[in-house]
C-alpha positions, -999 to +999 in steps of 0.1 A: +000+000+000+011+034-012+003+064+018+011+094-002+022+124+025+017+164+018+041+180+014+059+214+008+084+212-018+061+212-056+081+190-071+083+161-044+067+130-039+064+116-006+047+085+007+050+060+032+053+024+016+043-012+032+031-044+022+028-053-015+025-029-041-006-029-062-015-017-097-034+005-080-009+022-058+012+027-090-020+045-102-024+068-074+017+079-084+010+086-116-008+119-125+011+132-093+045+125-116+026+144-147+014+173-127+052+180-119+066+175-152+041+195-165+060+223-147+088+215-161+103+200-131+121+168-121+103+146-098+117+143-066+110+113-044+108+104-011+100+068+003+097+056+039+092+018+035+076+006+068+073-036+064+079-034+028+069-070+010+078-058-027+054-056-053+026-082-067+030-088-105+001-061-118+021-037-096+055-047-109+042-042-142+029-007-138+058+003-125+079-008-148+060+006-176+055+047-153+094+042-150+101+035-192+084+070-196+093+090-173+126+080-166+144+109-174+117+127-156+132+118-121+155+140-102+168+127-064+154+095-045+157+093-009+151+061-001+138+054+039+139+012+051+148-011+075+162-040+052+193-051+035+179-057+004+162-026+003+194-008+003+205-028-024+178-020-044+183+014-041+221+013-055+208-001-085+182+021-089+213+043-087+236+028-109+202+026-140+186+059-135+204+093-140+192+102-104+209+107-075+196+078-051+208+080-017+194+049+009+190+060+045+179+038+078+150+046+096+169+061+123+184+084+094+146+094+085+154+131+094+189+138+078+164+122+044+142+147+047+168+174+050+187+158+020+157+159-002+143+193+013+179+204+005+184+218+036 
């Protein structure tokens, strides 16, 4: 399930991730990414994942297909979890996106913040 947060900054996206993530949730991301570049801004992203379980295969999907769009669309990550893998994930998001992905603990949820608040 996708919780997406208010917030601030126009150009960020910031929700609170757990479970398995649906089609739908990918949905709800969507015209929130359009609505930015429609600005003319890069999308900025903020994720906390609280008991994150990946995605189910509708959700995979939609992802991947919102991702081979908008791609170059996306401007900084900051990635929020409490797993190994997670971090892992979020270097090679890194390493196949021209973002700038930076994993952070849970105990690091505030320096994230300031790092994608840029403050």
């Amino acid at each position: 399930m996708i919780r997406i947060q208010n917030v601030e900054k126009n150009n960020l996206i910031s929700a609170t991730i757990s479970g398995k993530i649906s089609k739908e949730d990918i949905e709800k991301i969507h015209p929130l990414i359009h609505n930015i570049v429609k600005n003319g801004d890069k999308v900025d992203f903020f994720f906390e994942l609280v008991d994150f379980k990946g995605f189910d295969l509708k959700g995979f999907w939609e992802d991947l297909k919102v991702d081979a769009i908008h791609i170059s669309d996306y401007g900084k990550m900051a990635i929020v979890g409490e797993k190994e893998w997670q971090q892992w994930s979020a270097k090679a998001t890194d390493v196949f996106t021209n973002s700038e992905v930076k994993y952070f603990d849970l105990t690091e949820k505030d320096e994230a913040k300031r790092w994608i608040l840029n403050q």
